[in-house]
N, C-alpha and C positions, 0 to 999 in steps of 0.2 A: 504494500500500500504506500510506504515510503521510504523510499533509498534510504533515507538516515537510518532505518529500523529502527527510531528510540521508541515507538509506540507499543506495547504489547499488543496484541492482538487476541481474542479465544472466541471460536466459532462454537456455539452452540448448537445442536440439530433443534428443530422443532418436535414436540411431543405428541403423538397420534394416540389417538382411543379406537375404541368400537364404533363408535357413533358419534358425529357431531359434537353432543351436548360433553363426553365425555374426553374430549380433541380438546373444548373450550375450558374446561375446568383444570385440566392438566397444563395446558402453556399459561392461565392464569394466576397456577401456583407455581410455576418456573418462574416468572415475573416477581411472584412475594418474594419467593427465593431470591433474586437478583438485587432487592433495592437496599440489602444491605452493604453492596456492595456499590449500588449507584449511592450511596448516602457516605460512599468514602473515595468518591471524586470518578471513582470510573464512568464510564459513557455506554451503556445498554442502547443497539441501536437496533431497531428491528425493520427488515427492509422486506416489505410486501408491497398489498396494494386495497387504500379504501374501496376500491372499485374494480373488478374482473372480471367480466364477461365479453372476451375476445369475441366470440363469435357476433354477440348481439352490434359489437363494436364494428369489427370488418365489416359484419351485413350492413350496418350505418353508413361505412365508406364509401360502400361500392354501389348502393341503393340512394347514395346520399340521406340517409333518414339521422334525426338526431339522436344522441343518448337517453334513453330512456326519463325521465323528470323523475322518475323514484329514485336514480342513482344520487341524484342531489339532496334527496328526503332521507337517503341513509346517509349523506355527509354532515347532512344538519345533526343528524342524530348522535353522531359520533362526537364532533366540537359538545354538543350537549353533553351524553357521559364522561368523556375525559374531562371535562372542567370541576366534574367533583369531586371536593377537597379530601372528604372522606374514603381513606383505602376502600377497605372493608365493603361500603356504600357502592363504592364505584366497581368493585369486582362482582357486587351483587348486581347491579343494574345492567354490564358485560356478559354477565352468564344467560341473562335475558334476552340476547342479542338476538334472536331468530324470532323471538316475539315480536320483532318490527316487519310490519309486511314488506317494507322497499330492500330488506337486508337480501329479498331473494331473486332481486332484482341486479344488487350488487354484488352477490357473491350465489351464483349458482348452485342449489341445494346438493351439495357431495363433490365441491370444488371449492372449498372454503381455503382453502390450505394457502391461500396469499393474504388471509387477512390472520391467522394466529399470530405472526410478528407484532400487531397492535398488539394485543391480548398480553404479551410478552410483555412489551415496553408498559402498557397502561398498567398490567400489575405490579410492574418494578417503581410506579409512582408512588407509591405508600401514599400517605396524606396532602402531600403536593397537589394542587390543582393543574390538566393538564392544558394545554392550548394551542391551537390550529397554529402555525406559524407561517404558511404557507400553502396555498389552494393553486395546482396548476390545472388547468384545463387542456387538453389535447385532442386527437384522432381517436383514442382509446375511452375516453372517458376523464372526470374527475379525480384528481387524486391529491389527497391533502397531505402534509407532513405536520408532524406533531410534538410536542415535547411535555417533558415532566423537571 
């Protein structure tokens, strides 16, 4: 990543379940596990995506049709839960995540596996409030970046 090597580096794999709900609880307690860590300076960075549905995307391109308007009703949703201060709260409201109907808009029911990286970093927030820092729009869709 950089010539100087001063930076350590350590790659994590993502945690899979049986099922979805069980996919989400496990990378959101990799996350708890992390923020003792992010609370003594290290940088937890999780690289997915708010938004993934290639297909619906290409078919946009090539049909010229726009992104969906739920993918933006799940970015709202997202700036909403990471903004809360409370861990605990905010991991609870995260495991709900399928409860929102644009989430399946956003993330294809059984292709979720580009948004556990949030799930990561938003549990590694402990009591921090988290915040959009950045909204890019593109060909693909919205996709926002986040901090804790």
């Amino acid at each position: 990543m950089r010539p100087q090597a001063d930076i350590p580096i350590v790659q994590l794999s993502l945690l899979k379940g049986s099922n979805e709900q069980e996919t989400t609880d496990r990378n959101l307690k990799l996350g708890q596990a992390l923020e003792h860590f992010r609370d003594l300076g290290y940088a937890v960075v999780g690289s997915g995506g708010s938004y993934h549905d290639f297909e619906t995307a290409f078919k946009g391109m090539t049909e010229r049709l726009p992104i969906p308007a739920a993918a933006d009703d799940f970015e709202d949703y997202l700036v909403s839960v990471a903004s809360i201060a409370g861990g605990d709260e905010r991991v609870q409201a995260l495991r709900n995540w399928r409860k929102v109907p644009s989430s399946y808009v956003a993330h294809v029911e059984g292709h979720a596996d580009h948004f556990w990286p949030f799930l990561v970093a938003a549990g590694s927030g402990g009591n921090n409030p988290g915040k959009r820092v950045e909204l890019v729009r593109n060909f693909v869709g919205p996709m926002s970046f986040f901090e804790w």
